[in-house]
VMD Tcl script that draws the C-alpha trace (Angstrom):
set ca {
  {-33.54 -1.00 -12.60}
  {-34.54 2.62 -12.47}
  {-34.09 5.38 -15.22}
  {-31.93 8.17 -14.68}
  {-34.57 10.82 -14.15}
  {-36.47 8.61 -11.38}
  {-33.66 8.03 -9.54}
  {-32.93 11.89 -9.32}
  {-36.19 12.14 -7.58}
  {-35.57 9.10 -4.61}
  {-35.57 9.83 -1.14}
  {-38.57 8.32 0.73}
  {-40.28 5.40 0.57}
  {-43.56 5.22 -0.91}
  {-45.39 1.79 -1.07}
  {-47.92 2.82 -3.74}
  {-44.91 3.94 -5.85}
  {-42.44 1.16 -5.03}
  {-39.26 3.96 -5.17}
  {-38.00 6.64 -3.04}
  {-38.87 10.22 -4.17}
  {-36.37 13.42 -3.50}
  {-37.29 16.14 -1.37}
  {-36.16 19.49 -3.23}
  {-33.56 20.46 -1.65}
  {-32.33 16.94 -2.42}
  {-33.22 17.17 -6.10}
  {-29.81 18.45 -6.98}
  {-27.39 16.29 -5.72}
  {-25.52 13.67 -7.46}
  {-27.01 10.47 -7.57}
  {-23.76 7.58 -7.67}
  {-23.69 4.07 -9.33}
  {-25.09 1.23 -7.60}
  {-21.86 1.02 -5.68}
  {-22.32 4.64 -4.27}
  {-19.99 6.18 -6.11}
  {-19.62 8.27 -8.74}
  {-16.93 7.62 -11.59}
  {-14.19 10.20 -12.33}
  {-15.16 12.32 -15.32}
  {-12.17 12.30 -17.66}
  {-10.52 15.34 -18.75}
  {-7.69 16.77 -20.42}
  {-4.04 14.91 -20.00}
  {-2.60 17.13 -17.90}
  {1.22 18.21 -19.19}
  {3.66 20.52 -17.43}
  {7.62 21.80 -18.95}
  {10.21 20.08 -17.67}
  {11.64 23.34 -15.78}
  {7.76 23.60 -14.01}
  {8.03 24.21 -10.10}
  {4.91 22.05 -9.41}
  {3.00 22.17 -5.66}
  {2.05 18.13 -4.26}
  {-1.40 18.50 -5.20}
  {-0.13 19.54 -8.65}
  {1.68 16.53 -8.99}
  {-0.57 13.95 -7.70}
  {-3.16 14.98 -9.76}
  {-0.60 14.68 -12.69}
  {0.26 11.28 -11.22}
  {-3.40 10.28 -10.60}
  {-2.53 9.53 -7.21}
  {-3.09 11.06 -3.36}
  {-0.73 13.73 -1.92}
  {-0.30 10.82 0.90}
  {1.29 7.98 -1.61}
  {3.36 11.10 -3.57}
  {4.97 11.57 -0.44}
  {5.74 7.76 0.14}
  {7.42 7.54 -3.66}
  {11.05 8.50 -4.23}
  {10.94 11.37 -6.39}
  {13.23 14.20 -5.89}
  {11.86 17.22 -3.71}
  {12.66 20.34 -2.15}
  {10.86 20.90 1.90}
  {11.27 23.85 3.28}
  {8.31 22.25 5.65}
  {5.81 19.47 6.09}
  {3.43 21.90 4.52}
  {6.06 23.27 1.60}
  {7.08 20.93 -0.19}
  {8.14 21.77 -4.29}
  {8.84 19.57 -6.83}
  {10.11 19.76 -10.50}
  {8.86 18.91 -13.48}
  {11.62 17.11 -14.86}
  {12.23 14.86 -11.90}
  {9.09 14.03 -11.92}
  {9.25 12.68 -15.52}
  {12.94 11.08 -14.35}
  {10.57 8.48 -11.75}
  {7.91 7.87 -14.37}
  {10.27 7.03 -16.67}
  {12.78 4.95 -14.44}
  {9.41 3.25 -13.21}
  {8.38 2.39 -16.99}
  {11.21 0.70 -18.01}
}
mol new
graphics top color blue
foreach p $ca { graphics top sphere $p radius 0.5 }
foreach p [lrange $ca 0 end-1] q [lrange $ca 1 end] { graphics top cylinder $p $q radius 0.2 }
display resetview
């Protein structure tokens, strides 16, 4: 297995070396897990107030989920389009709870 810092510098082949070294433009990209990706850094819990008017990317991040599966889940919404869509806070609570029970 290779250390952190050598696998920041992989890109090419080199048979004298037996790894891959990064070019430098390279050099400051992520490098992922061995599964090619990279895990979620955890952050704050996210909290809104009940009477919040949230936005779909609001509330799938508070949700942990896509914009595409919020729209699939029964919450309460107002759509003035496909593209405007509003939700509140306090229906949003109303599924989580309805959902934990």
């Amino acid at each position: 297995m290779v250390d952190r810092q050598t696998a920041d510098r992989v890109t090419r082949f080199d048979p004298d070396q037996g790894l891959l070294a990064l070019s430098d433009r390279e050099h400051r990209t992520a490098v992922g897990n061995e599964r090619g990706l990279n895990p979620p850094t955890p952050g704050p819990p996210i909290a809104y107030p009940p009477d919040a008017i949230l936005t779909q990317e609001q509330v799938a991040a508070w949700l942990g989920i896509s914009t595409r599966t919020l729209r699939k889940l029964p919450i309460r919404r107002w759509t003035s389009s496909r593209r405007l869509v509003r939700y509140l806070g306090r229906h949003v609570l109303q599924y989580v709870e309805e959902q934990a029970t």
